[in-house]
KEKE-3310 file (N, C-alpha, C; in steps of 0.2 Angstrom, whole numbers, plus 5000, padded with zeros to 4 digits):
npx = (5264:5261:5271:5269:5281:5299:5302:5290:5289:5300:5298:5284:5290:5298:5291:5287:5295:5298:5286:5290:5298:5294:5283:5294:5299:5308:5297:5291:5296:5294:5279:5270:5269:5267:5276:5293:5304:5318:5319:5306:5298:5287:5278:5272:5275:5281:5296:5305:5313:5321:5337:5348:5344:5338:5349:5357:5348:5347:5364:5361:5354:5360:5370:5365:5360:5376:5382:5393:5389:5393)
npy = (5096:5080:5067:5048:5041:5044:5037:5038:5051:5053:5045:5052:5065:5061:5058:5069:5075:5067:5070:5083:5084:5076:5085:5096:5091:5090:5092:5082:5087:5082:5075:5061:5057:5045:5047:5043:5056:5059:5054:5052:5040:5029:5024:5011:5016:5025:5039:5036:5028:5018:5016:5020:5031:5041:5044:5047:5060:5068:5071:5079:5089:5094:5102:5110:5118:5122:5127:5138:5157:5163)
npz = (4948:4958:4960:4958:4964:4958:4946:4940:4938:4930:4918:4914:4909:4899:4891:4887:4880:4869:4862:4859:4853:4841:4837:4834:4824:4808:4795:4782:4763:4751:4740:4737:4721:4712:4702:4698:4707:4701:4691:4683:4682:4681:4696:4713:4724:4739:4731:4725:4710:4713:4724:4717:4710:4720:4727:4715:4716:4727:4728:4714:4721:4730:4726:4719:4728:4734:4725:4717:4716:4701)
capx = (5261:5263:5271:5270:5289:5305:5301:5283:5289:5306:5292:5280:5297:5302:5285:5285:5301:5298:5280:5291:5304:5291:5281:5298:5305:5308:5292:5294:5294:5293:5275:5268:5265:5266:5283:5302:5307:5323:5318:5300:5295:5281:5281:5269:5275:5289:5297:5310:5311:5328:5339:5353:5340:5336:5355:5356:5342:5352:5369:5362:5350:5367:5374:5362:5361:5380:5385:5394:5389:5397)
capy = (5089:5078:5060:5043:5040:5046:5034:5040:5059:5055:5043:5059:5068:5056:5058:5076:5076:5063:5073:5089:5079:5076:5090:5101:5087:5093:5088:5080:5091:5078:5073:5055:5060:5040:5046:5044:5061:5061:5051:5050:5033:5026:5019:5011:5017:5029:5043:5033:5022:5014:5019:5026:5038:5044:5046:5054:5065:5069:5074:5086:5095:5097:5102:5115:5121:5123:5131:5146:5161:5168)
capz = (4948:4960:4956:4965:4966:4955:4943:4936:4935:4924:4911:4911:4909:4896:4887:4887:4877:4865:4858:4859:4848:4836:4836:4830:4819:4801:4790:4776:4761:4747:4740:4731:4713:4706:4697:4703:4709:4697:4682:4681:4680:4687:4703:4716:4730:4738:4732:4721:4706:4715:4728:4714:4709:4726:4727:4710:4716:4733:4723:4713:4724:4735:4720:4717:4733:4736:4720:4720:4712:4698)
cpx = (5264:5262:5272:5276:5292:5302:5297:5287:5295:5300:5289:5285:5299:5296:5284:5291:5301:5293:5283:5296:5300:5286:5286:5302:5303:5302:5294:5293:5291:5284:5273:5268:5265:5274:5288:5301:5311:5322:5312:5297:5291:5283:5274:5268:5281:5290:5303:5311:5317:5332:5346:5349:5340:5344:5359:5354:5349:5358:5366:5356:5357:5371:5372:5362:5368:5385:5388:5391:5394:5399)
cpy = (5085:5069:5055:5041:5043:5045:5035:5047:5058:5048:5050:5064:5066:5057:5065:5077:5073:5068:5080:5089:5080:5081:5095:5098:5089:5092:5087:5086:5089:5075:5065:5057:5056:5040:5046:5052:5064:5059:5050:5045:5031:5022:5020:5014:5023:5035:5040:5028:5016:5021:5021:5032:5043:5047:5050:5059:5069:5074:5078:5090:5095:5103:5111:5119:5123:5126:5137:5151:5165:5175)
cpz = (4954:4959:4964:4968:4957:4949:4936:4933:4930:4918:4909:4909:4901:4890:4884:4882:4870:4860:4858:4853:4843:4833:4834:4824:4810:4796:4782:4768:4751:4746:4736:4726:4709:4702:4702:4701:4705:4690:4679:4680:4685:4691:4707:4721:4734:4735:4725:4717:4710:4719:4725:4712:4714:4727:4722:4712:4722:4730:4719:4715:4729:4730:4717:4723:4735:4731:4720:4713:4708:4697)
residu = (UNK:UNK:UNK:UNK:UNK:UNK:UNK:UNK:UNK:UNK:UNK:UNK:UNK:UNK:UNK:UNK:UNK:UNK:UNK:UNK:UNK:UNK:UNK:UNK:UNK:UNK:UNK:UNK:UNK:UNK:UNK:UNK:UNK:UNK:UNK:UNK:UNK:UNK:UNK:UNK:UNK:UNK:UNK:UNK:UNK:UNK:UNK:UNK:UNK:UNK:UNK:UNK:UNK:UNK:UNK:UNK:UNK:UNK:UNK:UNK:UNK:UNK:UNK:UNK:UNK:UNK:UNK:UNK:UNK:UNK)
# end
């Protein structure tokens, strides 16, 4: 390609990076389903009836994941 000065080419550069960023960035694995995640309770919006839940939930999906086997 050829650019009109320095300028252009680190933007196209700079663009090329950002959609490559987002193109490998983790996807969410969580879906809407109405209820909190941890406790069940209806909810409009979100993922969490409140942000101790989410942080309940958090804790023990760590919790689970890092357990040792016996």
């Amino acid at each position: 390609m050829s650019y009109a000065d320095i300028l252009d080419e680190a933007a196209e550069r700079e663009q090329q990076m950002i959609e490559l960023a987002l193109a490998n960035r983790k996807k969410p694995t969580v879906e809407f389903t109405g209820k909190c995640h941890f406790c069940e309770e209806v909810i409009s919006k979100g993922h969490y009836c409140s942000s101790e839940c989410r942080e309940d939930h958090e804790k023990e999906l760590w919790a689970l994941k890092n357990r040792r086997a016996a």
